[in-house]
N, C-alpha and C positions, 0 to 999 in steps of 0.2 A: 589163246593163239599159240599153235605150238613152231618150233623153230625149222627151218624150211631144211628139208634133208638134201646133203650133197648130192649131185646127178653120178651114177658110176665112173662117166665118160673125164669127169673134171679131176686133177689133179688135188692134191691133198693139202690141206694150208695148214703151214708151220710159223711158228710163233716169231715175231722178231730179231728173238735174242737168240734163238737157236739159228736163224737165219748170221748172226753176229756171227757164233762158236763157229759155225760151219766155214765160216770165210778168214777167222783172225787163227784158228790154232794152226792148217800149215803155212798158212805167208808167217808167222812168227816162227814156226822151224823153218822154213825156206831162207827166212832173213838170218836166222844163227848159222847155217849152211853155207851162206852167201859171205858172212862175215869168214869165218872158220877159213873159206876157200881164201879170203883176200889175205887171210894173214899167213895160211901158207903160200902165197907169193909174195911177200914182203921180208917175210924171214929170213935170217941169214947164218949159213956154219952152225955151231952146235943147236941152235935154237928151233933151224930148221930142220938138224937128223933126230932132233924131241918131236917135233910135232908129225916129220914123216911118221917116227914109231907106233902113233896113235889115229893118223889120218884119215884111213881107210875103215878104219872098224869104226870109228866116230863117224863117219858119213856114212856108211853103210846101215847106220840103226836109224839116226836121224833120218835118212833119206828113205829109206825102209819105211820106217813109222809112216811120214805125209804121206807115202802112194799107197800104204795100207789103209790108211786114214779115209785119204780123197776116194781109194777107191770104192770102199763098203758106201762111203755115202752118195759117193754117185748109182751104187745097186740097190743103195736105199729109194733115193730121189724117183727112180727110174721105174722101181716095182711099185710107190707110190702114183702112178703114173703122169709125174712132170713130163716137159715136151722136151725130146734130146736137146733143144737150142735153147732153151734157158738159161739165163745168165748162171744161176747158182751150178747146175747141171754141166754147163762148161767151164765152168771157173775150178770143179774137183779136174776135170781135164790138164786145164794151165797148168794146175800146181804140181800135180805128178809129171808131165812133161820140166818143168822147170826144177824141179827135185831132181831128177833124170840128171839132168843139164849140168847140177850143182855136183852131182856125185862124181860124175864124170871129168867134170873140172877137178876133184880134190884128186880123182885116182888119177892123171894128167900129171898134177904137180906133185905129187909124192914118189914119181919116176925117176 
């Protein structure tokens, strides 16, 4: 009995734990972004003209990375031909949107 071969038309199945990777490494930089942002509003006088000096090039990479991240894997997702509404498929969406959000908030407070 040999193993039934995928149809062209169907999408490509990926392994659990890759489905894992794909969803924890930008929500764990999104959530360092997030922190990062809260604690330059928190800051106060010397501690926050230290973190201005670093702020923007520190979100700029981090923030950088997840949309570079999310977005090869959503050109992955997509050439494997997932369906645009797919949760994984919109979830590299959110994160880049919300990377966005986070960057924007640090260049904000470092004004």
């Amino acid at each position: 009995m040999t193993p039934a071969q995928p149809r062209p038309d169907e999408p490509a199945v990926l392994s659990p734990v890759l489905h894992l990777f794909m969803l924890l490494i930008p929500t764990v930089a999104n959530s360092f972004l997030l922190v990062y942002a809260l604690l330059g509003a928190v800051l106060d006088a010397q501690q926050k003209q230290l973190w201005i000096s670093e702020a923007i090039e520190v979100a700029s990479y981090t923030a950088g990375g997840v949309m570079a991240f999310c977005a090869l894997l959503y050109a992955a997702l997509r050439l494997a031909r997932w369906p645009s509404r797919h949760p994984m498929v919109l979830a590299n969406l959110v994160q880049i949107a919300i990377a966005a959000v986070l960057l924007l908030t640090v260049v904000l407070l470092s004004t």
